[in-house]
C-alpha positions as CSV (number, residue, x, y, z in Angstrom):
1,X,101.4,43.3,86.0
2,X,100.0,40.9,82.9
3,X,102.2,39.8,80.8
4,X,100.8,41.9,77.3
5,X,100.7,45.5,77.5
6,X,99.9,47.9,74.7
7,X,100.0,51.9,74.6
8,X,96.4,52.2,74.3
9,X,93.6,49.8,74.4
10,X,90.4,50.8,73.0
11,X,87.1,49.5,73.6
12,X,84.3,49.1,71.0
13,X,84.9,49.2,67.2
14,X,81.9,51.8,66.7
15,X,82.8,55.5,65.2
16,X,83.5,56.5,68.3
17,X,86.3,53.9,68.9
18,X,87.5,54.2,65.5
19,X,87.7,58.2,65.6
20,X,89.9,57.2,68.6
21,X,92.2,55.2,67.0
22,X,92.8,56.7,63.4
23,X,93.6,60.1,65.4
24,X,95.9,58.2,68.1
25,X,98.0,56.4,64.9
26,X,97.6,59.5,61.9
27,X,98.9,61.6,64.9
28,X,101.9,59.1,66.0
29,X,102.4,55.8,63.7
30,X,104.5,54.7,66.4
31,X,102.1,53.7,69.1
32,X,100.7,50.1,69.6
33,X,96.9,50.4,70.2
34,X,94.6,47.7,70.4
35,X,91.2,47.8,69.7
36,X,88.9,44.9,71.2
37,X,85.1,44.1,70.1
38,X,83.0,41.3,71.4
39,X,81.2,41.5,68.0
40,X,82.3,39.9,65.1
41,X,82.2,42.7,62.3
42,X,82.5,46.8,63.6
43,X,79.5,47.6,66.0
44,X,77.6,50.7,66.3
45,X,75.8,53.0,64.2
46,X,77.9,52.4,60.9
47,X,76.4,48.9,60.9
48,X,73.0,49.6,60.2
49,X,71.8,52.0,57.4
50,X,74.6,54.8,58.6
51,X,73.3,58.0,58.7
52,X,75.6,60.7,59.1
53,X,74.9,64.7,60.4
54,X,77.7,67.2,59.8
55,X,75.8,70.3,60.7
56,X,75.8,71.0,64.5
57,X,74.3,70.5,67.0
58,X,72.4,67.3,65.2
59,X,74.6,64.2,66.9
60,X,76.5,66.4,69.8
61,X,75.5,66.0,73.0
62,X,75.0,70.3,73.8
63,X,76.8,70.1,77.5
64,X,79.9,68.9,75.9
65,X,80.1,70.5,72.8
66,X,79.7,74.0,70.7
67,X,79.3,74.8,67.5
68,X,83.2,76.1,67.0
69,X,84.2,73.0,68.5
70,X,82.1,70.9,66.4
71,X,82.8,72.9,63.3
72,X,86.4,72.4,64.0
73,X,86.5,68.3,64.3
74,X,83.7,68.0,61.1
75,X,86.1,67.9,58.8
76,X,88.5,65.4,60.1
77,X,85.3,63.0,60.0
78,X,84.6,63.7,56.6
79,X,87.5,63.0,55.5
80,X,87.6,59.2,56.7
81,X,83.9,58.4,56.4
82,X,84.1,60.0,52.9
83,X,80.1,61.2,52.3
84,X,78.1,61.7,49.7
85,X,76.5,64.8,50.8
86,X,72.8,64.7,49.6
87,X,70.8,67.3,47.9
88,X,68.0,69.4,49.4
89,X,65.2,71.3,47.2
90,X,62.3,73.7,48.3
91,X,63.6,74.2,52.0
92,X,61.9,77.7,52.2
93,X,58.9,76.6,51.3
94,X,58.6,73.7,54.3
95,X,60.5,76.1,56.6
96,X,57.9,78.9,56.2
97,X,54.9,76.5,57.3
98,X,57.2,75.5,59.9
99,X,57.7,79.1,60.9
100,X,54.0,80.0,61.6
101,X,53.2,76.8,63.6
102,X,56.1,77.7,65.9
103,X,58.1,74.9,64.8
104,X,61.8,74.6,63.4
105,X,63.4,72.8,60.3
106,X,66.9,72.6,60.6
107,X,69.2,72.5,57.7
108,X,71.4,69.7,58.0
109,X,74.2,68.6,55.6
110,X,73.9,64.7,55.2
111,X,74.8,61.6,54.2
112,X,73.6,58.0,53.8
113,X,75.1,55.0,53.0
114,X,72.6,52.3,53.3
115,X,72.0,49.1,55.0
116,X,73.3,47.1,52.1
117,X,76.2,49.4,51.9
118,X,77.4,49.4,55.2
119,X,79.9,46.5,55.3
120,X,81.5,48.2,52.6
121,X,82.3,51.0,54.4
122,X,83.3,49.3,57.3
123,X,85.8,46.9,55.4
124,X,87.7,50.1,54.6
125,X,88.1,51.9,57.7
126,X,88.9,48.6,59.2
127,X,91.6,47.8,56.9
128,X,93.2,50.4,56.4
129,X,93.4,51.0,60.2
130,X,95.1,47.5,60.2
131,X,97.6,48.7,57.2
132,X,98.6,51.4,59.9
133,X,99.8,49.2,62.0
134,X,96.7,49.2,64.7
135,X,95.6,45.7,66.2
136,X,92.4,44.4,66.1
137,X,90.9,41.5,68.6
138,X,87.0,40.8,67.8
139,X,84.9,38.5,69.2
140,X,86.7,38.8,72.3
141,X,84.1,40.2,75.3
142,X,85.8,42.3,77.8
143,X,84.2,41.0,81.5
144,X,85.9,44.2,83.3
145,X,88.1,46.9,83.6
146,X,91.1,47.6,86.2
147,X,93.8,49.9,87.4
148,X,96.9,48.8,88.8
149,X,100.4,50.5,89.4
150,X,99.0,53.7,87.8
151,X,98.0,51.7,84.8
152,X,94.3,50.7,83.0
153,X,93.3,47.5,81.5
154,X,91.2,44.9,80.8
155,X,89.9,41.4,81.3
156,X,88.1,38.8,79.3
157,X,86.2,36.2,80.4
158,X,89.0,33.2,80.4
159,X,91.1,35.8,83.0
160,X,93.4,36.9,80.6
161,X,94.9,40.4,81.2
162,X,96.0,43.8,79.0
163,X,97.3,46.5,80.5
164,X,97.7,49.9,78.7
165,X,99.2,53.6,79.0
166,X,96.0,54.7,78.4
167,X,92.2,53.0,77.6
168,X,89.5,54.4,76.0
169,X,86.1,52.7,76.6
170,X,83.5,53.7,73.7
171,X,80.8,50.3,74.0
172,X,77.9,52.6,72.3
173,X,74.5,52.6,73.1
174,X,74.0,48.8,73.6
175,X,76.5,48.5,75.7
176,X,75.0,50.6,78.6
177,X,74.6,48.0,81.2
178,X,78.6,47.2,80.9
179,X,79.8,50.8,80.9
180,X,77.7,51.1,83.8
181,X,79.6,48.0,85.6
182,X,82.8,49.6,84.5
183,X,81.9,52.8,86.2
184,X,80.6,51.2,89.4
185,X,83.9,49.2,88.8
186,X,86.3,52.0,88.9
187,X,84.0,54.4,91.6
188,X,83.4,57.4,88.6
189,X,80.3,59.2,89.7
190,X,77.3,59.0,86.6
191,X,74.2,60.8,85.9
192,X,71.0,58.3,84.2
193,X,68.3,60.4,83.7
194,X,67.5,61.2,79.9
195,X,65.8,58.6,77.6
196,X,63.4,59.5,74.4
197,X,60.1,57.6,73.9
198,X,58.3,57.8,70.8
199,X,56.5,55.9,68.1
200,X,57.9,54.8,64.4
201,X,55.5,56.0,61.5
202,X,55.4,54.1,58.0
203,X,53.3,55.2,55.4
204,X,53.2,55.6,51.9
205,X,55.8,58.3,50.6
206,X,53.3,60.4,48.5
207,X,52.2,61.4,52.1
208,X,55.3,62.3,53.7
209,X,56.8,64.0,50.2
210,X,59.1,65.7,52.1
211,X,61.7,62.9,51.6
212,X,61.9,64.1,48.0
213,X,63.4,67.0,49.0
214,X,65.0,66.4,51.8
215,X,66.1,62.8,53.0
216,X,66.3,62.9,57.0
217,X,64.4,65.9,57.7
218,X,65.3,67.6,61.3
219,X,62.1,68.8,62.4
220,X,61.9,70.6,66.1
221,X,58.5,70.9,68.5
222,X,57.2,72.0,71.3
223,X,57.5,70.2,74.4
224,X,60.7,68.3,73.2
225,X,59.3,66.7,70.7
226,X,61.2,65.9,67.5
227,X,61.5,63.7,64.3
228,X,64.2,61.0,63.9
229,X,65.8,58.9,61.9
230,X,63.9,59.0,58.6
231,X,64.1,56.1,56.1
232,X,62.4,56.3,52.2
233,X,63.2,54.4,49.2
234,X,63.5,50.7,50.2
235,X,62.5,51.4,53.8
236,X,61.8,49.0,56.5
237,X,60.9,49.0,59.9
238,X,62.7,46.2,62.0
239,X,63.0,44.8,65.1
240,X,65.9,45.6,68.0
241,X,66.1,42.7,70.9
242,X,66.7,44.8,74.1
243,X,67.7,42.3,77.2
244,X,64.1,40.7,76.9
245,X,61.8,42.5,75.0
246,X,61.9,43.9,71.7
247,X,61.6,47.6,70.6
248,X,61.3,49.1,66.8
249,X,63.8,50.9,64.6
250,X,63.7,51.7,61.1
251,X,66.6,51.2,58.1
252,X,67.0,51.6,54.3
253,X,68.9,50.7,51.5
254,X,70.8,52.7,49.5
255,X,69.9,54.5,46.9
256,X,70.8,52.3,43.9
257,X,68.6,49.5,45.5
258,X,64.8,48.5,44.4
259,X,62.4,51.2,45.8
260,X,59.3,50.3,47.6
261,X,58.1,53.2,48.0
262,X,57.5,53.5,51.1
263,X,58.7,56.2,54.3
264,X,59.8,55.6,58.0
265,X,60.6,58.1,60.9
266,X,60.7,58.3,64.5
267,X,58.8,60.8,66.2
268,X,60.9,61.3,69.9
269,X,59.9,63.4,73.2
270,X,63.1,63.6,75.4
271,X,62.6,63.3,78.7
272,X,65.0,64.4,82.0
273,X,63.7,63.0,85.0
274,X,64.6,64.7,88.4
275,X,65.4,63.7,91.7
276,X,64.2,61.4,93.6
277,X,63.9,59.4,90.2
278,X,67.0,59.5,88.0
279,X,66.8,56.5,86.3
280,X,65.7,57.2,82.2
281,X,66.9,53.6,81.8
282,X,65.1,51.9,84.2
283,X,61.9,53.8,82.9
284,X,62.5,52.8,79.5
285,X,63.1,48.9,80.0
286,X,59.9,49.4,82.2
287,X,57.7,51.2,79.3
288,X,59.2,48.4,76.8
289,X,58.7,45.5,78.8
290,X,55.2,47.2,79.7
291,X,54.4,47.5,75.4
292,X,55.7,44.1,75.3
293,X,53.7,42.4,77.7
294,X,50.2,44.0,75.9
295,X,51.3,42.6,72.9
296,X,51.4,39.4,73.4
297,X,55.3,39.3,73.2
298,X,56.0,41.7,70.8
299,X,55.5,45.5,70.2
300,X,52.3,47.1,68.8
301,X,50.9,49.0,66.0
302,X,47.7,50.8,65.2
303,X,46.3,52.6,62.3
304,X,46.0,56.6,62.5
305,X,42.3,56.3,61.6
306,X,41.3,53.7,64.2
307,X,43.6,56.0,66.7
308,X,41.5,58.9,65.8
309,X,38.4,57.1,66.3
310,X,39.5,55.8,69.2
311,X,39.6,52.1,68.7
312,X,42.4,49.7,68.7
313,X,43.2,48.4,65.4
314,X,42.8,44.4,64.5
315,X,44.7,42.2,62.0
316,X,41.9,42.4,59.6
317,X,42.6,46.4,59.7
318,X,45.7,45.7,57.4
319,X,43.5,44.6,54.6
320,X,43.7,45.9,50.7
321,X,41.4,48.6,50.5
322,X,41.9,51.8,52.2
323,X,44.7,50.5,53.6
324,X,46.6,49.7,50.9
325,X,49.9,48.9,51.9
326,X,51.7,46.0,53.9
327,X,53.3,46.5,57.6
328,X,56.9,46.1,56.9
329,X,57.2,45.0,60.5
330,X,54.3,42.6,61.2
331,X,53.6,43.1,65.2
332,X,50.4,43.1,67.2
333,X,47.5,45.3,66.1
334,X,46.3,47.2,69.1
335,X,45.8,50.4,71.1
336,X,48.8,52.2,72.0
337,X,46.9,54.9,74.4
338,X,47.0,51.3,76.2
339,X,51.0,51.7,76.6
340,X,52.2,54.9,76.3
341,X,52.2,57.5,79.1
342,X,48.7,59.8,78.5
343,X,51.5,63.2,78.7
344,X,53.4,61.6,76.0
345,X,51.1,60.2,73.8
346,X,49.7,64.2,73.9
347,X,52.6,65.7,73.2
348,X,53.4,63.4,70.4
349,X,50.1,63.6,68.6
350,X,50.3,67.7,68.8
351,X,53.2,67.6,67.0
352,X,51.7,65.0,64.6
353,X,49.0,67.3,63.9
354,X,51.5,70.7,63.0
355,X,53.5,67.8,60.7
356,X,50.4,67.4,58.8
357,X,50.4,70.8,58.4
358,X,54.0,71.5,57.1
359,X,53.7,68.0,55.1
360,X,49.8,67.1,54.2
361,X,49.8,63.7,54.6
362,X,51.3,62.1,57.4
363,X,48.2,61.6,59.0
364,X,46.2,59.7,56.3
365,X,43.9,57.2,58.1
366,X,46.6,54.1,56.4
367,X,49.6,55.7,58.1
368,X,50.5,52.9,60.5
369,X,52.3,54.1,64.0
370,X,54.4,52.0,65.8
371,X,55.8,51.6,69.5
372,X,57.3,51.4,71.3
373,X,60.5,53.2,70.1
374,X,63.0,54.2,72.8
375,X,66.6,55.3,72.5
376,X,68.4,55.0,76.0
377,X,71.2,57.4,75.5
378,X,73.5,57.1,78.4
379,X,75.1,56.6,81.8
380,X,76.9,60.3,81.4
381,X,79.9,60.2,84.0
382,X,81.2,63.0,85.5
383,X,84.0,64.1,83.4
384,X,87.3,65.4,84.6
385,X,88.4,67.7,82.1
386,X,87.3,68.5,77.9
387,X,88.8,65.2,76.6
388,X,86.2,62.8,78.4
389,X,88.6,61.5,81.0
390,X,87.0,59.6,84.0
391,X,90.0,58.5,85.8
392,X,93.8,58.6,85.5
393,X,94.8,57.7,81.9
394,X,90.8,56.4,81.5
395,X,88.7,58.0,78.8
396,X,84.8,57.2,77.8
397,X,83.5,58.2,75.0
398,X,80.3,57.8,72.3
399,X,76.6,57.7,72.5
400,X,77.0,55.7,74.8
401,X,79.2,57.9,77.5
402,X,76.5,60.9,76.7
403,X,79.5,62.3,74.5
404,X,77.5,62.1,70.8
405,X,74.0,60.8,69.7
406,X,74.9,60.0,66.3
407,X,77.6,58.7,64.6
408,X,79.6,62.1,62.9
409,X,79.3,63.3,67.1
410,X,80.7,59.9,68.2
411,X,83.5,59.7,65.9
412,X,84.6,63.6,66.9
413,X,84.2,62.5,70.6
414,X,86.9,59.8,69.6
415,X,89.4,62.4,68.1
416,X,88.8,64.8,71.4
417,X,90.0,61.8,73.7
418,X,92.4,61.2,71.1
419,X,94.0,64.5,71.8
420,X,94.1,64.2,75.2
421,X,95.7,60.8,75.5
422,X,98.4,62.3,73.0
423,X,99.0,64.9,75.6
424,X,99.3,62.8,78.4
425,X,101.8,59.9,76.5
């Protein structure tokens, strides 16, 4: 047995990790938990512009959760993340267009801290996890998980060795391809077949006005088809590195910060391949590689005017007159019926054209669409019981684990393995 042993050992310093560990030591200050990051600040979805959902089912995976259980949890996360729940204004109004095009507005109770906020929040939680006593190890890449005399643990790259009572693995979305080793590692049976594939939209926000009464709106299609991830004020769209291509996201700054005036928001179709395929992932990283390779290295964009007209847009489309507006993510002009899949691209544009109808605007000829954007959600193991264990004393947890697809859902999936581990100790 290695020489340093702890009673739990947590991997990943994302929500779902830290849900873990301020439930493990609030519950019993006496434990010795470790928490171990190869980043260098806390990971996940707290540090980018950190969104947060406390209305269910938006950021709970539906196969794990309800809404009782959800409800339940919600208010434990409040409490740490501390939100400033933001205001909503003329719901009925957009949710009665909704209606008669068959589509649904959700009413979500949110939050949003901002991109240059973030760190703020994160140097809390992180200290005052430390002032309870719990040990944090960043920078320090875990190379694999074992078992050994009934007991998990890890090892790092130089050989070194911690064993625990109990670990809790929560790497988050970008850590897919290692909580797949682990799994293939330890012999736990997983499922890979979801992934959503979609396009980012920035435009002006006096066509998406929306945002002015409702700042992340949830909006629900046909054919799985949904918004995401909306971004106004000082909104950008940005680039994500993804093993060796690049796909877009979107961010903003808080509130307080300069406005430019302009909007962002994903617009997702979830797909669940069957059998004999069952690799989401391995479609994605094909699809991005795919977007990639047509634009010369990076992904594409294309006006919704030349897409209507069917013709791919240039550089010299993104000029001052119509147009009036810079890319905030300068990629290639193109075609994107080039890269995405013809069923997707249909389904997409469909729910495009009931959007324009619940929020005139969206498709003014200037409003630029981006691609590809693709959220891999997750290897899902198969579960032995309601608190996400895997394996004897091994738990796995967060977006990445298929537990949560948001942060608020991550950090309750932390406090459900939480309980479990306290039951077991």
């Amino acid at each position: 047995m290695s020489a340093e042993t702890h009673d739990v050992i947590i991997i990943g310093t994302g929500p779902a990790g830290l849900g873990a560990a301020f439930h493990l030591i609030e519950s019993n200050p006496t434990l010795d938990i470790l928490i171990v990051d190869k980043a260098r600040v806390c990971s996940g979805g707290l540090l980018n512009d950190c969104k947060q959902n406390y209305t269910f089912p938006i950021g709970f995976a539906d196969e794990y959760w309800d809404r009782e259980g959800a409800e339940q949890i919600l208010p434990e996360v409040e409490r740490h993340l501390q939100p400033k729940i933001m205001e909503k204004h003329n719901l009925g109004q957009y949710g009665q267009r909704a209606e008669q095009l068959g589509v649904s507005l959700l009413d979500v109770k949110q939050a949003h801290v901002g991109s240059d906020k973030s760190m703020d929040l994160i140097r809390r939680l992180m200290s005052e996890l430390e002032s309870l006593g719990v040990k944090v190890l960043l920078e320090k890449e875990v190379a694999g998980v074992f078992t050994r005399d009934g007991r998990p643990g890890v090892t790092f790259a130089d050989d070194r060795e911690i064993s625990a009572v109990a670990l809790v693995v929560a790497p988050g979305r970008k850590g897919f391809r290692f909580l797949k080793e682990v799994m293939e590692q330890l012999g736990v049976d997983y499922v890979d077949n979801i992934v959503d594939i979609g396009i980012r939209l920035e435009t002006r926000a006096e066509h998406y006005s929306i945002v002015q009464d409702y700042y992340d709106p949830k909006i629900y299609f046909d054919n799985k088809v949904r918004t995401f991830c909306t971004n106004s004020g000082h909104a950008r769209v940005v680039l994500e590195k993804y093993q060796d291509f690049s796909v877009i996201n979107g961010h903003a700054f808080s509130r307080e910060s300069r406005r430019n005036n302009l909007v962002n928001f994903a617009l997702l179709k979830t797909i669940r391949l069957q059998d004999p395929v069952r690799s989401g992932h391995e479609m994605a990283v094909y699809l991005g590689r795919l977007a990639n390779e047509i634009g010369g290295g990076k992904p594409l964009m294309q006006r919704v005017g030349d897409f209507r007209m069917g013709k791919r847009s240039k550089d010299e489309t993104f000029n001052q007159d119509l147009y009036d507006f810079e890319p905030t993510c300068k990629v290639t002009a193109g075609d994107l019926g080039l890269a995405i899949p013809a069923k997707i691209m249909k389904h997409l544009w469909t729910a495009l054209k009931k959007l324009d109808s619940i929020v005139p605007g969206i498709l003014h000829p200037g409003t630029i669409m981006y691609y590809p954007e693709i959220k891999m959600y997750a290897n899902k193991p198969a579960f032995r019981d309601e608190y996400f264990q895997v394996g004897d004393n091994i738990y796995m947890i967060g977006d990445g684990a298929g537990t949560s697809r948001g942060i608020t859902g991550a950090w309750a999936s932390g406090i459900r393995a939480a309980r479990g581990i306290l039951q077991s100790l």
